[in-house]
C-alpha positions in Angstrom: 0.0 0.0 0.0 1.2 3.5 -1.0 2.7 5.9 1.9 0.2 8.4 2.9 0.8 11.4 1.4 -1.2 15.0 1.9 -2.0 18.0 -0.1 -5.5 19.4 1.8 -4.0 19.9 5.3 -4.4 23.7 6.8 -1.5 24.2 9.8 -2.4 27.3 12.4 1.2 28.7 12.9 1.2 27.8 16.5 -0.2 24.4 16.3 1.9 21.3 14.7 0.3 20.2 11.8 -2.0 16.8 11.6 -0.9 14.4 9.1 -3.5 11.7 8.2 -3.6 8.5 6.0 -3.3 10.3 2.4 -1.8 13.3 3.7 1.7 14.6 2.9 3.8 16.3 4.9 19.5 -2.6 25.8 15.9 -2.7 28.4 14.0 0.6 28.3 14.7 2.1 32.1 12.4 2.2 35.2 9.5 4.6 34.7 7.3 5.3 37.6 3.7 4.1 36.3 0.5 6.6 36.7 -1.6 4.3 38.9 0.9 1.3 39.6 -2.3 -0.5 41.6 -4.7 -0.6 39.3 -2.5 -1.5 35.8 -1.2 -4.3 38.6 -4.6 -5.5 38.8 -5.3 -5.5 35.3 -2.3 -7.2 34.7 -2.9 -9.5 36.4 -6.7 -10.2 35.1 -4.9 -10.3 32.0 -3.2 -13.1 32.5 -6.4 -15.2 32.4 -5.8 -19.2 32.0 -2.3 -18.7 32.9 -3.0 -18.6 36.7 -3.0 -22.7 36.7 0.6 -21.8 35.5 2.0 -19.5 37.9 0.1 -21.9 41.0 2.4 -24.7 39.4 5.3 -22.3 39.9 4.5 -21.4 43.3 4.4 -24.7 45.0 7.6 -25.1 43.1 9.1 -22.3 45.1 6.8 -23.5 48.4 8.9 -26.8 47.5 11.9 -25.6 46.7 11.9 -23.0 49.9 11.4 -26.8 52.1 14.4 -27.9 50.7 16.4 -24.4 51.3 14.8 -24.2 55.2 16.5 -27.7 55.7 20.0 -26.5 54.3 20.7 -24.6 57.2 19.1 -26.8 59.7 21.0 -29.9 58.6 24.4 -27.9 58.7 23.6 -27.2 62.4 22.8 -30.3 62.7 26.2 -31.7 61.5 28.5 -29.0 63.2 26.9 -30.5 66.4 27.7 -33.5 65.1 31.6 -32.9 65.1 31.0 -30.6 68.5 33.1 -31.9 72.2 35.9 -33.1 70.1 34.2 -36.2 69.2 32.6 -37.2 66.0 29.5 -38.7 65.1 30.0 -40.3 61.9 26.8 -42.0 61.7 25.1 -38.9 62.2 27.3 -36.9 59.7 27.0 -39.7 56.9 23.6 -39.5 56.9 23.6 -35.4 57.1 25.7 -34.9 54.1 23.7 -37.5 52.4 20.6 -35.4 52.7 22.1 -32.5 52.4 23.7 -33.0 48.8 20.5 -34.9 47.6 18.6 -31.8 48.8 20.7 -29.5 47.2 20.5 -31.6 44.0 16.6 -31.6 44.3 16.5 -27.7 45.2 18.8 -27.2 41.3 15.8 -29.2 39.6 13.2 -27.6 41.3 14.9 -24.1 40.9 15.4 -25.1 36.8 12.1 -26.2 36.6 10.2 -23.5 38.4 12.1 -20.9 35.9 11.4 -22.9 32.4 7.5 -22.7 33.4 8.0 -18.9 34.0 9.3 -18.4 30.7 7.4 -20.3 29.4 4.2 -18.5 30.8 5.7 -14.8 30.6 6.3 -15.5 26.9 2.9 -16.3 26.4 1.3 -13.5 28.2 3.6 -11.0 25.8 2.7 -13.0 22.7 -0.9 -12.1 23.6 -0.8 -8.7 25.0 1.5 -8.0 21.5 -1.3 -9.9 19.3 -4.1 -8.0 20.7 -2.2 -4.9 20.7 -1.4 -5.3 17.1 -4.9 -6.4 16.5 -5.8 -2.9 18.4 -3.7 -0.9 16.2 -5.2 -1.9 12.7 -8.8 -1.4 14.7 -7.9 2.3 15.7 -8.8 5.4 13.4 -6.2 7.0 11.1 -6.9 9.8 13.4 -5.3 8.3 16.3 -2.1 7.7 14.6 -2.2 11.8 12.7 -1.3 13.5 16.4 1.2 10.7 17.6 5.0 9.8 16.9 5.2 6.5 14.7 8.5 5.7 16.6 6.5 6.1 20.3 3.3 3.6 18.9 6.5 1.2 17.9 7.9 1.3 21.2 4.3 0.4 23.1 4.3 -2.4 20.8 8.3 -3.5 21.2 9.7 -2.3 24.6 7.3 -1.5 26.7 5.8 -5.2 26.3 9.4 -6.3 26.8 9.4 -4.9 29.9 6.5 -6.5 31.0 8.1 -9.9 30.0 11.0 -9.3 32.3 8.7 -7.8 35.3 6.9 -11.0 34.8 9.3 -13.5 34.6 12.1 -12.4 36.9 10.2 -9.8 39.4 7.2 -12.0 40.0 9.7 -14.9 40.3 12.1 -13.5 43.1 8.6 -11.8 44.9 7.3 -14.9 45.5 10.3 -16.5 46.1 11.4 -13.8 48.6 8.1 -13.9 50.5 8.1 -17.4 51.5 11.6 -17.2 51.8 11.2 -14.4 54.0 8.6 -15.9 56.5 10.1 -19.3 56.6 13.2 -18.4 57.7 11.6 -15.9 60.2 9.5 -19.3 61.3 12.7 -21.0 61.9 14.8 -18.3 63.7 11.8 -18.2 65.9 12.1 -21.4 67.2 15.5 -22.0 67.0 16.1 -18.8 69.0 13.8 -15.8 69.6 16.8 -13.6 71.1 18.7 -14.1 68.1 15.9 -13.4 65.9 16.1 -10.1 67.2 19.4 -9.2 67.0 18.8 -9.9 63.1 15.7 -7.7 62.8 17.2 -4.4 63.5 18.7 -4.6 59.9 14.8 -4.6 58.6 13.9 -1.0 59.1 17.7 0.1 57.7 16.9 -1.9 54.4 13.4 -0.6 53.8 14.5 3.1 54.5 17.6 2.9 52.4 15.2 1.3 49.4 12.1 4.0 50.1 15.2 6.7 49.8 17.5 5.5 46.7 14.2 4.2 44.9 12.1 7.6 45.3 15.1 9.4 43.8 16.4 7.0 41.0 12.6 6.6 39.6 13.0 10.3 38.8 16.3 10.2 37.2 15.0 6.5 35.1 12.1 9.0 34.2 14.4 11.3 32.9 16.9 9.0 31.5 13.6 7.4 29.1 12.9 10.8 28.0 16.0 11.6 26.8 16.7 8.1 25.3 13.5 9.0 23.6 14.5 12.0 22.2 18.1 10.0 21.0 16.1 7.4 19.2 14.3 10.1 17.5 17.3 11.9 16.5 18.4 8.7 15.2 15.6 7.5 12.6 15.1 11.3 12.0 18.7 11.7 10.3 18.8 8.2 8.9 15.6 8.6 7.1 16.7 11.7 6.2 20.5 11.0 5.1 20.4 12.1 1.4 19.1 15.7 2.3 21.8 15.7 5.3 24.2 14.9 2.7 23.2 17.0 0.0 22.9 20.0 2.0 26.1 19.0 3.7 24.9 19.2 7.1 26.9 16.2 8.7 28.4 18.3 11.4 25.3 20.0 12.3 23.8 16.3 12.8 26.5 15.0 14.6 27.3 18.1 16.7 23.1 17.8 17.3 23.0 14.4 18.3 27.0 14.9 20.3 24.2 17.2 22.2 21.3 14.8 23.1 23.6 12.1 23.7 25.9 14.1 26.2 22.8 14.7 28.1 21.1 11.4 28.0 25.1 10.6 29.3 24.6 13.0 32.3 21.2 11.9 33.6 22.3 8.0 33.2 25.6 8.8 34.9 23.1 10.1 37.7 20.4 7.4 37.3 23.4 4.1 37.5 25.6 6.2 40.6 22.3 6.4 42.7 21.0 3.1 41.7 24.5 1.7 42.1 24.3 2.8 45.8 21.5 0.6 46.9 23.6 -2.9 47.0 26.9 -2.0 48.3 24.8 -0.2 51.1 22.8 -3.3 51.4 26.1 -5.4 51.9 27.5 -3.0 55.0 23.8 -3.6 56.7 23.7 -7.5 55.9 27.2 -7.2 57.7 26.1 -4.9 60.5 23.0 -8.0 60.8 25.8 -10.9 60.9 28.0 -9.0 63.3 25.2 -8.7 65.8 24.1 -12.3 65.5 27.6 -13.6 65.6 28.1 -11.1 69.3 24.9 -12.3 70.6 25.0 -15.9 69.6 28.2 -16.0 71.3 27.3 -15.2 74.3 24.5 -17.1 74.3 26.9 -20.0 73.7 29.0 -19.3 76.6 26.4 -18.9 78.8 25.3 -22.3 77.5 21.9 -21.5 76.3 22.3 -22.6 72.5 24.8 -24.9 70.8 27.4 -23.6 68.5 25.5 -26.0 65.6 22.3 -23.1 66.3 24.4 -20.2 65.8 25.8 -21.7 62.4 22.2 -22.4 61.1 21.0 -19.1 63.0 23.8 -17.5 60.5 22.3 -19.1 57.5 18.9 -18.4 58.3 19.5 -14.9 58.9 21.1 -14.5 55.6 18.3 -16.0 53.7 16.1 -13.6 55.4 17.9 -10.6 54.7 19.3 -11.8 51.2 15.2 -11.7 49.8 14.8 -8.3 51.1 17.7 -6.9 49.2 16.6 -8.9 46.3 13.1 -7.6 46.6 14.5 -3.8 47.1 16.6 -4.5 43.7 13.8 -5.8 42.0 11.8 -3.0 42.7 13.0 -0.9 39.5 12.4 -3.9 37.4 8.4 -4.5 38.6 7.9 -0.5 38.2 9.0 -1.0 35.0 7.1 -4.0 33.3 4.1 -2.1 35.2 4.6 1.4 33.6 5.4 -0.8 30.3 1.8 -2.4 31.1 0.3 0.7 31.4 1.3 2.1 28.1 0.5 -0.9 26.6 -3.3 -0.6 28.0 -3.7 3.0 27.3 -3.5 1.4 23.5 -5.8 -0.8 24.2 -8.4 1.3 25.6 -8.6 3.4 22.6 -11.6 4.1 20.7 -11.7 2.2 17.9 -13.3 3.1 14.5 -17.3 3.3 14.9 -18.7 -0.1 14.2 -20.6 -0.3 10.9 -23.7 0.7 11.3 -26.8 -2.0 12.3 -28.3 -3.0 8.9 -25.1 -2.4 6.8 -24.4 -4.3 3.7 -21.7 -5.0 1.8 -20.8 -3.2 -1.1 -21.4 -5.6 -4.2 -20.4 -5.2 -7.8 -20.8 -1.0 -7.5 -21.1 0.9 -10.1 -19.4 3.7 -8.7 -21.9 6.5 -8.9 -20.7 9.5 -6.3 -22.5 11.9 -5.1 -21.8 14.7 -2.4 -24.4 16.5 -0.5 -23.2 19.9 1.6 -20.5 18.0 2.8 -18.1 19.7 5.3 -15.4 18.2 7.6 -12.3 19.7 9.6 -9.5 17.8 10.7 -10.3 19.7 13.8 -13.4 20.7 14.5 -12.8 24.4 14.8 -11.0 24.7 11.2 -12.9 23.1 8.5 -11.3 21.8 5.8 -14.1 21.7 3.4 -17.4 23.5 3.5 -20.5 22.7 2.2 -19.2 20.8 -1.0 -21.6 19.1 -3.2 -20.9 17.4 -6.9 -21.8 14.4 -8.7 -19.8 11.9 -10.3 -21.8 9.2 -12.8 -20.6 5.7 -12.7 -17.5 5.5 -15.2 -16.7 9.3 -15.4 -13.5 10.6 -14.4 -13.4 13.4 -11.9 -10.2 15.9 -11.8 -9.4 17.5 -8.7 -6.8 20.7 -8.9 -6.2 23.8 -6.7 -3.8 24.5 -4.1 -2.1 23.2 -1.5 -4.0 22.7 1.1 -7.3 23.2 -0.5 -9.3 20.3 0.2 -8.3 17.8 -2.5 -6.8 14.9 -0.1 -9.7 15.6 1.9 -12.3 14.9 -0.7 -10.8 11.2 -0.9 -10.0 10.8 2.3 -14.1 11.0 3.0 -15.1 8.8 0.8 -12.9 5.8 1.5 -14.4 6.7 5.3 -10.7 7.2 6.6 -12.7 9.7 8.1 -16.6 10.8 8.7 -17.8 14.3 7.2 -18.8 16.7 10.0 -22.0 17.5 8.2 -23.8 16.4 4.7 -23.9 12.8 3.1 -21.7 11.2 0.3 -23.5 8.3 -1.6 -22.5 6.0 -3.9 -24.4 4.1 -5.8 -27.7 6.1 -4.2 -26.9 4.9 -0.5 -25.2 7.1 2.1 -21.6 5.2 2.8 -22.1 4.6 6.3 -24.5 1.8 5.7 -22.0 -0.1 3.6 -19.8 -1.9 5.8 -16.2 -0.5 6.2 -14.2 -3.5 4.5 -16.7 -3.7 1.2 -16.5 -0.3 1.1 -12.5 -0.1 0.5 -12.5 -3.3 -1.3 -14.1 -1.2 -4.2 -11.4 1.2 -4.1 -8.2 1.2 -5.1 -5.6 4.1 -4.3 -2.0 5.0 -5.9 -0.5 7.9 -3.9 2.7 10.5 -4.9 5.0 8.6 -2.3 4.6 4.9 -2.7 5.0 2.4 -0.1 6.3 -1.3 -0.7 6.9 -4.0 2.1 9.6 -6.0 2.6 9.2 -8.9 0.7 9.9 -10.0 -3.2 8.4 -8.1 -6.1 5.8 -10.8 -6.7 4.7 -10.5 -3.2 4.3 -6.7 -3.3 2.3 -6.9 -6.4 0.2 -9.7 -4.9 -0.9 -7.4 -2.0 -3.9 -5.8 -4.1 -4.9 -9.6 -4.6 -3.0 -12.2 -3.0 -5.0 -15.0 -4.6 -3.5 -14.0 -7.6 -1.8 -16.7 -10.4 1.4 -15.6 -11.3 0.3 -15.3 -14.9 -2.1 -12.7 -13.8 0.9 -10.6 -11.5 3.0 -10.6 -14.7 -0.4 -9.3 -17.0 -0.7 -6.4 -14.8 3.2 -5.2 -14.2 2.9 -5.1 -18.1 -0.1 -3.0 -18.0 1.6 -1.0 -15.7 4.8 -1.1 -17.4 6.6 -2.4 -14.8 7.8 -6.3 -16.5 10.3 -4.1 -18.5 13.0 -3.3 -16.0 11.7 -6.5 -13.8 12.9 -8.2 -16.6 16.0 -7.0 -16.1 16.5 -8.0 -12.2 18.5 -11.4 -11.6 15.7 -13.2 -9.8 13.1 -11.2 -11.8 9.8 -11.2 -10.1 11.2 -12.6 -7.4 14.0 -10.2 -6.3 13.4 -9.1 -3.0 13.1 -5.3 -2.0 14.7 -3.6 0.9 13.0 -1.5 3.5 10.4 0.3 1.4 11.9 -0.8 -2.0 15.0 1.0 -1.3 16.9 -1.0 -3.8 14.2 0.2 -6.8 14.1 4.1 -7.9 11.3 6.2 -7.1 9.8 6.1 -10.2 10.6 2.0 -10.4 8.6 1.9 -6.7 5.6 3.2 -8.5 4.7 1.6 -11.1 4.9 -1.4 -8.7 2.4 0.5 -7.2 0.6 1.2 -9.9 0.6 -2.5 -11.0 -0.7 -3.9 -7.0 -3.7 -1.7 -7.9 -4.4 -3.1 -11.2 -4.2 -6.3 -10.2 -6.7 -5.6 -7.6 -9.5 -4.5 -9.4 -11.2 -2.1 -7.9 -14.5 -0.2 -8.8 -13.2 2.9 -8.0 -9.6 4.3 -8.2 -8.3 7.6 -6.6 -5.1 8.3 -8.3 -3.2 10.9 -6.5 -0.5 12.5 -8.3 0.2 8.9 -9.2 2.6 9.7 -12.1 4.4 12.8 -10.7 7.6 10.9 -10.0 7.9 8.7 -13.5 10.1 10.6 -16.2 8.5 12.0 -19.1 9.3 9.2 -21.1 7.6 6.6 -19.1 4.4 8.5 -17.9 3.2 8.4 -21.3 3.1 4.4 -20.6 1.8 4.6 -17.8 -1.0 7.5 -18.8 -1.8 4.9 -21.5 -2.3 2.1 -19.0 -4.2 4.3 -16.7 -6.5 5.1 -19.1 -6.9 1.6 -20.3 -7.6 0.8 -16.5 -10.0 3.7 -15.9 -12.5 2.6 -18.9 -15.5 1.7 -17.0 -14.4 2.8 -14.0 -15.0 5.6 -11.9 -11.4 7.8 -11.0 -11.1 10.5 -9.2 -7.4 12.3 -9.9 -5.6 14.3 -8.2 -2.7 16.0 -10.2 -0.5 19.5 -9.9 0.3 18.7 -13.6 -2.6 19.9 -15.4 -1.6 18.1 -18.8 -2.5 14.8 -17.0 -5.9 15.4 -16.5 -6.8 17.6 -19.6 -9.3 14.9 -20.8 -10.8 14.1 -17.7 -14.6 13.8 -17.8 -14.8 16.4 -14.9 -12.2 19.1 -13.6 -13.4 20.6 -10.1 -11.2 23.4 -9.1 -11.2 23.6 -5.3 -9.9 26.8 -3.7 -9.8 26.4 0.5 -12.3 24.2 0.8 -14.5 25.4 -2.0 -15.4 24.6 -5.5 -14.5 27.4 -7.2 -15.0 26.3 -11.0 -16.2 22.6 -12.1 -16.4 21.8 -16.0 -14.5 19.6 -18.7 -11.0 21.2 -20.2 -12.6 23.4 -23.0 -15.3 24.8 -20.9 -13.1 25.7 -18.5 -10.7 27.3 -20.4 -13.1 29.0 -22.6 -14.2 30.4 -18.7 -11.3 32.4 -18.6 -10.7 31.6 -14.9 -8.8 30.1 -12.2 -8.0 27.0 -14.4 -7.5 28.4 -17.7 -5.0 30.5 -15.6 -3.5 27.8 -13.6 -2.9 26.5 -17.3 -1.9 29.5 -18.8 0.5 29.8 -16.4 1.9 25.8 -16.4 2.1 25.7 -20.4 3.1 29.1 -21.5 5.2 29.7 -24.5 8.5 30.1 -24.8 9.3 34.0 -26.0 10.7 33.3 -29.8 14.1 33.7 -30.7 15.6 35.6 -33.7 17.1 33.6 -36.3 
C-alpha cells in the first residue's frame, strides 16, 4: 500500500500540523507508572488461563523454599555432630547424604520453576502484543495523525518487553522472597527468639535505604527514558533523512546535534546508574552490620550455654536467607515498576476508541457501479477549522473526476471522506444512491483502489508486493498487470526477476521503479473505483506516457477520481473541479473551463506558457 501522502492539510502557525492517512507532509529504564495499583490488577486479570501456571510455579518455590529451610538446619545439625571433640560419623553420613540430595533436588526444582516462568511470561507477551497489534489496525487513522510512529512502535516493542522481564524475573524472586522471608523468620523463631532479634534491627535500615534511593532514581530513570527517547528520534530522524543531510552538507550540524542529546542522555544515566549503584553495596555494610550482631549475641549465648554452637551456624544461614530476599526484593523493585509502567502504556492502546462499528443493517458493497455523489459535505480535521465546506458534486458511474487547486485546499480531503478514513462533520456522500455509512467498512474499500505520490512497498519480493492488491493471484495474472503497468520491463532486467526481494520500502528500486509497482498492485486488484493521487508525478517524461496509457486503459469503466499538480494529465478528464480552501470554485470539462477564462485556464496558462521566440 502507498505511503500516505497530503495536499488538503491547513497548519495554524502555532499548532503542529495533523498528518493523516493520504496526507503529505538494551531494556527501556524504570518509569514510575501513573496508577501502579490498578495497571497491577489489570495485569494480572490479563493473565487469564495462565493462573494454573503461575500456582504450578508457586508450589515449586513452596517446595523448593522446604528444601532451602533444611539447608541450614541440617548444617547445624552436623557441626553439632563434630562438636566436644568427638565425631558422630553416623550422624554426619547421613547429614551430608541429605544434604547433597537436597541441594541436587532444590537445582531441579529451581530449573524447573524458571522454564514454566518463561514459558508463561512468553505467552502472556505473545498475547498482549497480538491483541495490541490487532488494536492498532482497529484504531482510526486519526489516532495515529497526532502521535509519533517511533512512540506507537515502542508500546508495541519495549514497553511489552518490559512486562516480560517484570513477569518472569520480578514476579519470580517476589514470591520466592516472600516465603523465603517468612520461613526463615519461622525457623529463627524457634531456634532462637533472642537471636531473631538481633537480626531484625537490619529490617527498618533496608526498607529506608530502598524507600530513599528508589524515590530518587525513579525520577532520574524517568528522565533518562525521556531523553533516550529523544536520542532514538534523532536517530531515525537523520537516517531517514541522510540524502538531504548529505546534500545540504549538514553532517556536522547532525553529529554536533545528536553529540548534544547524547551528552545529556550521558549526564542523567551517569546520575540514574551512581544512585541506583548505591543501593547494593549499602545493602552489603547492613547485611554485615545484621551478621556481626548475630555472631556477638550468639556468642554469648553460647557461653552462657543456652544454645549450641550448631544453632548459631544455622542461625547465621537463616538470617542470611532472610535478609538476602529483602535486598533482592529492594533491587527488584526498578524492574516491577518497569514492566508495570510498560503495562500501562501498553493498555492506554488498548483502551482506545476504535473506528465506529458499521452501522446496524449495513451491507456490503457488491459489484458498485461507482456512482458518487456529495451532499453539503463539510469536515475539519479539527473541529474548529474546517477543511471543506459545504461541497456538493456528482460523479456518474464511469466518469473521471479531476481534482486541482492549491495546497492545502481540500483535494486529499475529498478522498479521504469517501474511503471513510474519516466521517464528514455534516452532509452525506453516496454511492451508488446509498449514504456510505450503511455499507460496511471492508466492502467499502474493497471497491477502491488508491495509488498515492510517495509509494510504499513492504519487505518482501516483487511478486509479493504486487500480490498485495490480490493475493489470490496466479502468477500469470501478476505478470499481465506489471505489463499493464509497465513495470515487466526493467523487472525483466533484475536477476531473480519477479522474485527479487526489496529492501526496507523498495529502497533498492528508484522512485519512479517503486511506482509503477504500485501502480501495478492496484491493477491487479480490481477495484471499482480508483483515486489516483499524483500517481505519475515521479515517473520521467518518457515513461508517464506508458503509464497515462495504462491508466486510461484501466479507468475505462471505472469511476477515477485524480488528483494532479500537472494539469496536462488530467486535460481529458470527464470532470475538472477546481477547489480553492475548501471550496469549489470552478467545475467543468477542459474546453469549458478554459473557454471560462478563470482560475484553471490561468492555472494552465501559467503551467504551459510559450516560450518567448528567438531571432534567427
Amino acid at each position: 500500500m502507498s505511503k500516505p501522502n497530503d495536499s488538503s492539510r491547513q497548519q495554524a502557525p502555532d499548532v503542529p500540523m495533523i498528518t493523516g492517512p493520504l496526507g503529505r507532509g538494551g531494556r527501556a529504564p524504570a518509569v514510575k507508572p501513573k496508577n501502579f495499583k490498578n495497571t497491577l490488577r489489570r495485569l494480572w486479570s490479563y493473565m487469564g488461563t495462565e493462573r494454573k501456571w503461575l500456582t504450578i510455579v508457586f508450589l515449586f518455590i513452596l517446595a523448593d523454599a522446604a528444601l532451602t529451610l533444611a539447608g541450614p538446619y541440617l548444617i547445624g545439625v552436623a557441626v553439632d555432630a563434630m562438636a566436644g571433640g568427638v565425631v558422630d560419623y553416623s550422624v554426619l553420613d547421613v547429614v551430608m547424604i541429605v544434604l547433597i540430595a537436597t541441594y541436587i533436588a532444590d537445582g531441579g526444582l529451581t530449573f524447573m520453576q524458571s522454564w514454566v516462568m518463561a514459558g508463561l511470561a512468553q505467552r502472556v507477551v505473545r498475547r498482549l502484543r497480538q491483541t495490541m497489534f490487532a488494536k492498532l489496525q482497529k484504531l482510526p487513522l486519526a489516532y495515529f495523525d497526532g502521535r509519533s510512529h517511533g512512540d506507537v512502535m515502542s508500546r508495541l516493542s519495549n514497553d511489552i518487553d518490559n512486562v516480560s522481564n517484570s513477569i518472569s524475573q520480578a514476579t519470580t524472586q517476589l514470591m520466592t522472597g516472600s516465603i523465603a522471608i517468612v520461613g526463615s523468620f519461622i525457623m529463627m523463631l524457634i531456634l532462637s527468639p533472642t537471636l531473631t532479634l538481633a537480626t531484625l534491627i537490619t529490617v527498618p535500615l533496608v526498607f529506608l535505604l530502598a524507600k530513599t534511593i528508589t524515590k530518587r532514581t525513579s525520577v532520574l530513570f524517568k528522565e533518562q527514558q525521556a531523553q533516550l527517547g529523544k536520542l532514538n528520534g534523532h536517530i531515525e530522524e537523520t537516517i531517514s533523512g541522510l540524502l538531504v543531510v548529505k546534500a545540504f552538507n549538514r553532517e556536522q550540524k547532525a553529529i554536533h546535534e545528536f553529540n548534544n542529546v547524547n551528552g545529556r542522555l550521558y549526564e542523567v544515566g551517569l546520575k540514574a546508574q551512581i544512585w541506583s549503584g548505591f543501593l547494593m553495596p549499602i545493602l552489603g555494610v547492613i547485611n554485615n552490620i545484621g551478621f556481626s550482631s548475630v555472631a556477638i549475641v550468639g556468642g554469648i549465648l553460647a557461653v552462657k550455654g543456652h544454645i549450641t554452637v550448631g544453632v548459631i551456624a544455622s542461625f547465621l544461614s537463616y538470617s542470611r536467607q532472610f535478609v538476602r530476599p529483602l535486598n533482592e526484593i529492594a533491587n527488584t523493585y526498578n524492574v516491577l515498576q518497569s514492566g508495570v509502567a510498560g503495562a500501562e502504556r501498553a493498555f492506554e492502546v488498548l483502551d482506545e476508541a476504535e473506528e465506529a462499528e458499521d452501522e446496524p443493517g449495513a451491507v456490503d458493497l457488491e459489484k458498485p457501479i461507482g456512482h458518487v455523489t456529495f451532499q453539503n459535505v463539510t469536515f475539519g480535521y479539527r473541529p474548529d477549522r474546517p477543511i471543506i465546506k459545504e461541497v456538493s458534486f456528482e460523479t456518474t458511474a464511469g466518469s473521471s473526476l479531476a481534482l486541482v487547486g492549491p495546497t492545502g485546499a481540500g483535494k486529499t480531503t475529498i478522498v479521504n471522506l469517501v474511503t471513510r478514513f474519516y466521517d464528514a462533520t455534516s452532509g452525506t456522500i453516496l454511492i451508488d444512491g446509498r449514504d456510505i455509512k450503511s455499507y460496511t467498512r471492508s466492502s467499502l474499500r474493497r471497491s477502491f483502489g488508491i495509488v498515492l505520490q510517495d509509494t510504499y512497498l513492504f519487505s518482501g519480493t516483487i511478486k509479493e508486493n504486487i500480490k498485495y492488491g490480490n493475493p489470490e493471484a496466479t502468477d500469470a495474472e501478476v505478470i499481465a498487470a506489471a505489463k499493464l503497468a509497465n513495470a515487466d520491463t526493467f523487472i525483466s532486467r533484475l536477476p531473480k526477476r519477479y522474485d527479487t526481494p526489496l529492501s526496507e520500502n523498495g529502497g533498492n528500486l528508484s522512485q519512479g521503479q517503486r511506482q509503477l509497482l504500485a501502480i501495478a498492485r492496484v491493477i491487479l486488484a480490481d477495484p471499482s473505483i480508483l483515486i489516483l493521487d499524483e500517481a505519475t508525478s515521479s515517473i520521467d517524461t518518457r515513461t508517464e506516457l506508458h503509464i497515462q496509457e495504462a491508466l486510461l486503459s484501466i479507468m475505462k469503466g471505472r469511476t477515477s477520481f485524480i488528483i494532479a499538480h500537472r494539469l496536462n494529465t488530467i486535460r481529458n478528464a470527464d470532470t475538472i473541479m477546481v477547489i480553492d480552501q475548501g471550496e469549489i470554485a470552478e467545475q467543468g470539462n477542459h474546453n469549458a473551463l478554459m473557454s471560462h477564462k478563470g482560475t484553471y485556464s490561468r492555472m494552465f496558462s501559467n503551467q504551459f506558457a510559450p516560450s518567448s521566440p528567438t531571432s534567427e
